[in-house]
N, CA, C and O atoms as CSV, one atom per row, in Angstrom:
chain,resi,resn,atom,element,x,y,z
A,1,UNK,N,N,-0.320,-1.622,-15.926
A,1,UNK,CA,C,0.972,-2.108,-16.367
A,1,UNK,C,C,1.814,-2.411,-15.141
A,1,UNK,O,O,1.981,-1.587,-14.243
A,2,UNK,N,N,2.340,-3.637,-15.143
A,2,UNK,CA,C,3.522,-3.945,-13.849
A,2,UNK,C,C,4.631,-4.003,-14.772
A,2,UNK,O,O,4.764,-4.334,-15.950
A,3,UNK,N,N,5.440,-3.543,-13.790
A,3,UNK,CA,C,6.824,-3.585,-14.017
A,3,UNK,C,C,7.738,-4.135,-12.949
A,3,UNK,O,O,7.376,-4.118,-11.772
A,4,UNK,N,N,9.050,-4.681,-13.358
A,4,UNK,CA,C,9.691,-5.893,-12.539
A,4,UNK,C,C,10.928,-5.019,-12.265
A,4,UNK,O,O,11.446,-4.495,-13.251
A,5,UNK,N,N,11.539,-4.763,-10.893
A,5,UNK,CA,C,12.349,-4.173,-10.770
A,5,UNK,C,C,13.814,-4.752,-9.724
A,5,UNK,O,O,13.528,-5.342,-8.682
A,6,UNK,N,N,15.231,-4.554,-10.056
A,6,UNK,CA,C,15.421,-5.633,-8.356
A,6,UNK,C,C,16.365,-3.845,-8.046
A,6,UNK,O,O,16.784,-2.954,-8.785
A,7,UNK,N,N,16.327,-4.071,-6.647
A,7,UNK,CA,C,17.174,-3.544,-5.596
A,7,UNK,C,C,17.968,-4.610,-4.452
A,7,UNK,O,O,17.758,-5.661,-3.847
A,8,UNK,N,N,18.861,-3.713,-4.594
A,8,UNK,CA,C,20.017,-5.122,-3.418
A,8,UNK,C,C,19.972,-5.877,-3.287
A,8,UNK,O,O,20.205,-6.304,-2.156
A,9,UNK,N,N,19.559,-6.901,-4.542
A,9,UNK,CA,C,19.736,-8.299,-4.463
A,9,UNK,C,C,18.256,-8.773,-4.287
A,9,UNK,O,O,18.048,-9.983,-4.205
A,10,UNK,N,N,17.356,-8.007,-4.232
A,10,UNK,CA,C,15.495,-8.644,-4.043
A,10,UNK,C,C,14.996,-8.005,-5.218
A,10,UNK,O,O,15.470,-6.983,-5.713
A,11,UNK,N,N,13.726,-8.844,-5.767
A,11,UNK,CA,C,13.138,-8.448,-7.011
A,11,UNK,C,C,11.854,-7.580,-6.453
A,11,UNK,O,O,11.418,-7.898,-5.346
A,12,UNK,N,N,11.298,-6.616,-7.091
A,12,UNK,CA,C,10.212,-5.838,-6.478
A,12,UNK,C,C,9.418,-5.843,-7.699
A,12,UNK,O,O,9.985,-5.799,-8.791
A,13,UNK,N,N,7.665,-5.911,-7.561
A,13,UNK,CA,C,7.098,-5.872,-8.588
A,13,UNK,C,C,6.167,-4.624,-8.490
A,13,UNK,O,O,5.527,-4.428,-7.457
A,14,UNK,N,N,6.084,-3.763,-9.573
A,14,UNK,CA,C,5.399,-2.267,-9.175
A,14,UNK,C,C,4.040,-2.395,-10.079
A,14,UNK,O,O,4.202,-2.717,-11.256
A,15,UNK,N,N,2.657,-2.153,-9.582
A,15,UNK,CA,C,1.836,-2.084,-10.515
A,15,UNK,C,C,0.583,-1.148,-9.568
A,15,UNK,O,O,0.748,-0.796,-8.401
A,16,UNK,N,N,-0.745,-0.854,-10.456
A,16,UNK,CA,C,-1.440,0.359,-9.662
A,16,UNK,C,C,-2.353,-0.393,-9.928
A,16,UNK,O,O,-2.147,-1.151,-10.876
A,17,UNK,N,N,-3.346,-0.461,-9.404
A,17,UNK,CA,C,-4.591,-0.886,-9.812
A,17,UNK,C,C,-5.756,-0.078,-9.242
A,17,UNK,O,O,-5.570,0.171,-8.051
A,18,UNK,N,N,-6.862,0.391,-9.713
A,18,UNK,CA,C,-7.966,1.823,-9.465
A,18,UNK,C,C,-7.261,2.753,-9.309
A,18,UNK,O,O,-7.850,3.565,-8.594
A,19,UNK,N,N,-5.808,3.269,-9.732
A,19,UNK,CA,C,-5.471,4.472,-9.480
A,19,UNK,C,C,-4.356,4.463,-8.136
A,19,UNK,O,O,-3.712,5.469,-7.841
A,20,UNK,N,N,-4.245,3.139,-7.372
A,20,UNK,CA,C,-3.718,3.319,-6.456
A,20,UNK,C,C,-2.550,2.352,-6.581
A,20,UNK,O,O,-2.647,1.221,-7.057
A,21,UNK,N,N,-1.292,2.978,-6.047
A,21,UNK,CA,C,0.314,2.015,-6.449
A,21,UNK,C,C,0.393,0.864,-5.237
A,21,UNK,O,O,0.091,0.778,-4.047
A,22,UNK,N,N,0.939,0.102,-6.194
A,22,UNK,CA,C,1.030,-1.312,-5.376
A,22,UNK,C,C,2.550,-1.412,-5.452
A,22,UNK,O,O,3.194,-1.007,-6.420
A,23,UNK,N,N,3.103,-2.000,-4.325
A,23,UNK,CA,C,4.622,-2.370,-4.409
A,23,UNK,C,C,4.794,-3.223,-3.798
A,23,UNK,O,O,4.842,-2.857,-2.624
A,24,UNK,N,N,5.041,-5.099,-3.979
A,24,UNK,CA,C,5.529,-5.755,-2.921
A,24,UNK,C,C,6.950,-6.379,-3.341
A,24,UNK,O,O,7.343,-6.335,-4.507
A,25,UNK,N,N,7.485,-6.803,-2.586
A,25,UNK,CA,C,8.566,-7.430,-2.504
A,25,UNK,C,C,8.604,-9.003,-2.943
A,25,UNK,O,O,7.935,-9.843,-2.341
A,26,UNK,N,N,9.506,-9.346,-4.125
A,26,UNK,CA,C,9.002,-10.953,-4.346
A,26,UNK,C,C,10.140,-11.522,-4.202
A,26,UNK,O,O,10.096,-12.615,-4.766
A,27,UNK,N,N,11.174,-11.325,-3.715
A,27,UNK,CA,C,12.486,-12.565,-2.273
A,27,UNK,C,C,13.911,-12.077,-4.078
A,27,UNK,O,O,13.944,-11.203,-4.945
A,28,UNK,N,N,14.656,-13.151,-3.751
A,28,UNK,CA,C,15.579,-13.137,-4.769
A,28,UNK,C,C,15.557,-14.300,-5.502
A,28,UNK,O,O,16.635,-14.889,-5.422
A,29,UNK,N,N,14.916,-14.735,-6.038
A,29,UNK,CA,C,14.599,-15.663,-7.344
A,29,UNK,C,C,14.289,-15.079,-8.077
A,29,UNK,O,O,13.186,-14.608,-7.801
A,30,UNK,N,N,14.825,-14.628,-9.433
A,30,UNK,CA,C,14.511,-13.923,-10.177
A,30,UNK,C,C,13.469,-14.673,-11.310
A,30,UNK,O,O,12.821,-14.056,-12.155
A,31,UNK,N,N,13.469,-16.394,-11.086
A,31,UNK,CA,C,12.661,-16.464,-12.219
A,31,UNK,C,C,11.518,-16.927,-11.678
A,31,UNK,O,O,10.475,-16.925,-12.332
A,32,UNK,N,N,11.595,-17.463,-10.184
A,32,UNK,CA,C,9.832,-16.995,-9.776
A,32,UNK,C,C,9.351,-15.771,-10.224
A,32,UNK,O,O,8.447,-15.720,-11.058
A,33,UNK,N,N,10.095,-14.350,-9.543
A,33,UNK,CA,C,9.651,-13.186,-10.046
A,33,UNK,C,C,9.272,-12.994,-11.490
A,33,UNK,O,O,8.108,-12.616,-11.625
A,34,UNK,N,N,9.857,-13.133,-12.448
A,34,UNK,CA,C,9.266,-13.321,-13.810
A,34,UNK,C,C,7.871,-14.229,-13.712
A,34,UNK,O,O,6.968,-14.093,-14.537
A,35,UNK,N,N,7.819,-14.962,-12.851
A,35,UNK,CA,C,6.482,-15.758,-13.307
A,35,UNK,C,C,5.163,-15.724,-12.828
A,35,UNK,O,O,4.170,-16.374,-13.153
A,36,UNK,N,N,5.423,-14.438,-11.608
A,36,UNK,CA,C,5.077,-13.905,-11.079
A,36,UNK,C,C,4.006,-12.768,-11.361
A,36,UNK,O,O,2.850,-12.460,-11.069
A,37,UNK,N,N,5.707,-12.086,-12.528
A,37,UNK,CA,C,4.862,-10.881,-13.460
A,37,UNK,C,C,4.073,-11.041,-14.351
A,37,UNK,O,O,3.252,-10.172,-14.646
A,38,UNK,N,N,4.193,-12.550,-15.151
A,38,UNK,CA,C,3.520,-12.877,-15.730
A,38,UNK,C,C,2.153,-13.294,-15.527
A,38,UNK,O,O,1.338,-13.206,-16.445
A,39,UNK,N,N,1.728,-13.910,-13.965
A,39,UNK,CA,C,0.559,-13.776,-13.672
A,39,UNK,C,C,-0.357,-12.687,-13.186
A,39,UNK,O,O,-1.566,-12.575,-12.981
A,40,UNK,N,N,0.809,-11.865,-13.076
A,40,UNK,CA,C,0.315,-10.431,-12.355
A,40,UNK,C,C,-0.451,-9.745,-13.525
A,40,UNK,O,O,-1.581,-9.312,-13.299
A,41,UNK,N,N,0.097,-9.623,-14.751
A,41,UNK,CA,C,-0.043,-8.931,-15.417
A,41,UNK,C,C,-1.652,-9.456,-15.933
A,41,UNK,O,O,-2.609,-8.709,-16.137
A,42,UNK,N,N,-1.620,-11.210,-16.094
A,42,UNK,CA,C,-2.824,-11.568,-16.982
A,42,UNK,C,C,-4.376,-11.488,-15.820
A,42,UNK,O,O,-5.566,-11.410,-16.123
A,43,UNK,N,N,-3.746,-11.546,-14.552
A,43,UNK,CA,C,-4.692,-11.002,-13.910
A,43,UNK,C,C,-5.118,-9.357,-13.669
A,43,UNK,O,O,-6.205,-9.147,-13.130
A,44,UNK,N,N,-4.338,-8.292,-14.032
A,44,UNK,CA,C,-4.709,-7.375,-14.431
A,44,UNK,C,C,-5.391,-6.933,-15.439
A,44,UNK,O,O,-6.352,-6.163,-15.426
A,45,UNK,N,N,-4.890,-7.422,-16.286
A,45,UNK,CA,C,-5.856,-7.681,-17.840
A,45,UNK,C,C,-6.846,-7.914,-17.825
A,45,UNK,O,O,-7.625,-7.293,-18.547
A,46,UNK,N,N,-7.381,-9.171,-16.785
A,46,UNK,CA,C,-8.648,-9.973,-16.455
A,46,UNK,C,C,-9.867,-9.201,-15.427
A,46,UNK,O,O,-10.991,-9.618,-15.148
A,47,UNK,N,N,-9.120,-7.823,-14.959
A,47,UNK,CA,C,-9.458,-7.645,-13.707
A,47,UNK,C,C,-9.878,-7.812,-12.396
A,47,UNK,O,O,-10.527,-7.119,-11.612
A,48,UNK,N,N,-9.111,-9.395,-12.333
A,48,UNK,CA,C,-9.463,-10.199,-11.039
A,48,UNK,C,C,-8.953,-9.364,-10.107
A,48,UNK,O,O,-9.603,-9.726,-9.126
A,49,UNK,N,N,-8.163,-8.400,-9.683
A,49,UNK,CA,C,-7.670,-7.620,-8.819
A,49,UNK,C,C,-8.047,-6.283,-8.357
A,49,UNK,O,O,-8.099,-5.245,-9.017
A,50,UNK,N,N,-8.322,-6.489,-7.017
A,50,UNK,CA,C,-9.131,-5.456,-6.274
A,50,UNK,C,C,-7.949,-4.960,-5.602
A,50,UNK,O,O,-6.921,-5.589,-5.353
A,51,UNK,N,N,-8.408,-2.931,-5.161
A,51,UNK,CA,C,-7.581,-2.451,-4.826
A,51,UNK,C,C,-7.559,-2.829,-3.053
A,51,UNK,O,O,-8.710,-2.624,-2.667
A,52,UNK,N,N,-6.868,-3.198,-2.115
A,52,UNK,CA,C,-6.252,-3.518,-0.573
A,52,UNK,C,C,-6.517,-2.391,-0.127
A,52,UNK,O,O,-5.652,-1.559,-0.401
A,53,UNK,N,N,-7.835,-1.817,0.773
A,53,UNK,CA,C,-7.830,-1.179,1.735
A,53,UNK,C,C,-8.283,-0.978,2.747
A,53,UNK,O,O,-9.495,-1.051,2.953
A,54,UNK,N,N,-7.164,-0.583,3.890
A,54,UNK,CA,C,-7.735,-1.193,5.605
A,54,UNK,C,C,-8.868,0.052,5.444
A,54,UNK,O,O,-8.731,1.137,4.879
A,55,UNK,N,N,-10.349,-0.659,6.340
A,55,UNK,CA,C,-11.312,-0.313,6.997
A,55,UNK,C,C,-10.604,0.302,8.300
A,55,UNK,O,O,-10.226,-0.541,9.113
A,56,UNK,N,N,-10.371,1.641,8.615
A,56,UNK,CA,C,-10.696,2.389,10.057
A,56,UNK,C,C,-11.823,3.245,9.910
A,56,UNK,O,O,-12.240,4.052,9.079
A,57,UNK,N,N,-12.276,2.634,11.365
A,57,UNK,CA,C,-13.812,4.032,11.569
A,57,UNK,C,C,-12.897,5.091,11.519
A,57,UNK,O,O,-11.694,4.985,11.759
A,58,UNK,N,N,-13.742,6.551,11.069
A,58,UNK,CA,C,-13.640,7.487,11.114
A,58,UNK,C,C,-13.236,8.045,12.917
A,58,UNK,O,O,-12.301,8.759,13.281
A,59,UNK,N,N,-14.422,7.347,13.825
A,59,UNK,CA,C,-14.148,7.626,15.061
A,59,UNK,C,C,-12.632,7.261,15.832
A,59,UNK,O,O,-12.089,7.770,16.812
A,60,UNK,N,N,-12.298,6.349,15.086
A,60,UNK,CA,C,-10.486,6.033,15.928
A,60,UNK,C,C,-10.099,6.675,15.481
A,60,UNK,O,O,-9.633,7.481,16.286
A,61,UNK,N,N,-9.871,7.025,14.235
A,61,UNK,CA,C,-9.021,8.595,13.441
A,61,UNK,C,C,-9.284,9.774,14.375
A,61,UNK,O,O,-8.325,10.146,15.052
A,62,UNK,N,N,-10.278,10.320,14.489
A,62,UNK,CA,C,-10.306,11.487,15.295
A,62,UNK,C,C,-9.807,11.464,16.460
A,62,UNK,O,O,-8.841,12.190,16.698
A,63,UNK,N,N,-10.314,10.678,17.396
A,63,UNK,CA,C,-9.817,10.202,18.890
A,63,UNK,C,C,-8.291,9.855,18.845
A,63,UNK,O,O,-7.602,10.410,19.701
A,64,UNK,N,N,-7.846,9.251,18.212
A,64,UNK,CA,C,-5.929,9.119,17.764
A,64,UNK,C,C,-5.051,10.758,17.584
A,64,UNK,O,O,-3.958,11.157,17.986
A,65,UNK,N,N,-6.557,11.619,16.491
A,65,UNK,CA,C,-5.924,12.803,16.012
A,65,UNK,C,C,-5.884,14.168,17.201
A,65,UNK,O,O,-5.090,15.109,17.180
A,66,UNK,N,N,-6.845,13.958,18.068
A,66,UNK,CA,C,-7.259,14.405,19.393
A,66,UNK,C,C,-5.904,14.189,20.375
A,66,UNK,O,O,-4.936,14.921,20.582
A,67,UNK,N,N,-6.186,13.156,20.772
A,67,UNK,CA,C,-4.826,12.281,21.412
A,67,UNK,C,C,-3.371,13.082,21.362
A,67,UNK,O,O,-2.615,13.535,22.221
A,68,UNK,N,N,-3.369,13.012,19.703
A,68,UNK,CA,C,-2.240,14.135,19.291
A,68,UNK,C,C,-1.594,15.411,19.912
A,68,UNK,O,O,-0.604,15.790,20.538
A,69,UNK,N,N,-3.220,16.009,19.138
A,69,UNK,CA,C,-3.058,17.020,19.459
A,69,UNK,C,C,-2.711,17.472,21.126
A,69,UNK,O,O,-1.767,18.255,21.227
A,70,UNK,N,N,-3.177,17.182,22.033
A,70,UNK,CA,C,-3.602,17.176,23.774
A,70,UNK,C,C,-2.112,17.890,24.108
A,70,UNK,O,O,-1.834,19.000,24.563
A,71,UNK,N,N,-1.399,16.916,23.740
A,71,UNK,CA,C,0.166,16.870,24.289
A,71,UNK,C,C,0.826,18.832,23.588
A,71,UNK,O,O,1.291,19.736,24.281
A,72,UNK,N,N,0.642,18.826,22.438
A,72,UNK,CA,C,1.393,20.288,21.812
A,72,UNK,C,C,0.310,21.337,21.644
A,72,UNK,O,O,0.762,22.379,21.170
A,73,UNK,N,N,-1.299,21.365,21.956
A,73,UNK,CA,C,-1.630,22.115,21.812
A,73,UNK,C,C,-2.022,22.929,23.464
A,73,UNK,O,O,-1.401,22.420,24.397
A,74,UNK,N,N,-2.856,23.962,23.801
A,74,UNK,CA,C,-3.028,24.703,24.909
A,74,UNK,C,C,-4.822,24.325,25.192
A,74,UNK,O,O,-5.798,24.401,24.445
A,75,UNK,N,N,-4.675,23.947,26.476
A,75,UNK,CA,C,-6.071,23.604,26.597
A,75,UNK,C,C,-7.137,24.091,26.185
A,75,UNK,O,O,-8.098,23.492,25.702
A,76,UNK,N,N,-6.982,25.355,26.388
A,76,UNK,CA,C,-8.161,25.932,25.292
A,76,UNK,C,C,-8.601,25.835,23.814
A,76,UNK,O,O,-9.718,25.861,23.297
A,77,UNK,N,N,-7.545,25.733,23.383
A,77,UNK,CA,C,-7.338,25.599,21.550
A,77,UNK,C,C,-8.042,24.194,21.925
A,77,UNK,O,O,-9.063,23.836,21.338
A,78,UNK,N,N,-7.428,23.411,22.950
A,78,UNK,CA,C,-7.772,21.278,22.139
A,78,UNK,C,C,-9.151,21.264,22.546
A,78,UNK,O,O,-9.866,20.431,21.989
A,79,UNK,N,N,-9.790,22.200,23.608
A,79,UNK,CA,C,-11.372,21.833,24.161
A,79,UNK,C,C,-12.211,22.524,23.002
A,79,UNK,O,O,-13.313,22.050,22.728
A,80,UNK,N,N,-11.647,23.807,22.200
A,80,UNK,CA,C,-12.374,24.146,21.002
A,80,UNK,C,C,-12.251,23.215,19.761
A,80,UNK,O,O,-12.861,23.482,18.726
């Protein structure tokens, strides 16, 4: 289910697809945005829509999470 929402003057369209929330921003035309939702929705229905998610190796995660750590932890703790 999407739903059409505005804040400060911009229309936002909210919908989840596999479980995961989608939120983008669709400008201030409110009746693009309606027509918008309307395709949003019949392509949800249709399930032409796949859920958006970035590919990181596992290895840059650790080495980033390492990285982190270096600076606040005590050399001994970060070499264990």
């Amino acid at each position: 289910m999407a739903t059409l929402y505005q804040r400060d003057g911009k229309f936002y369209v909210n919908y989840s697809v596999h479980g995961r929330r989608v939120r983008r921003s669709l400008g201030q035309d409110k009746r693009e945005a309606e027509i918008y939702l309307k395709e949003l929705k019949y392509r949800l229905f249709k399930g032409d829509i796949k859920p958006e998610r970035p590919r990181v190796p596992i290895g840059y995660v650790i080495d980033r999470y390492l990285e982190n750590c270096k600076s606040r932890l005590a050399q001994s703790t970060h070499s264990r």
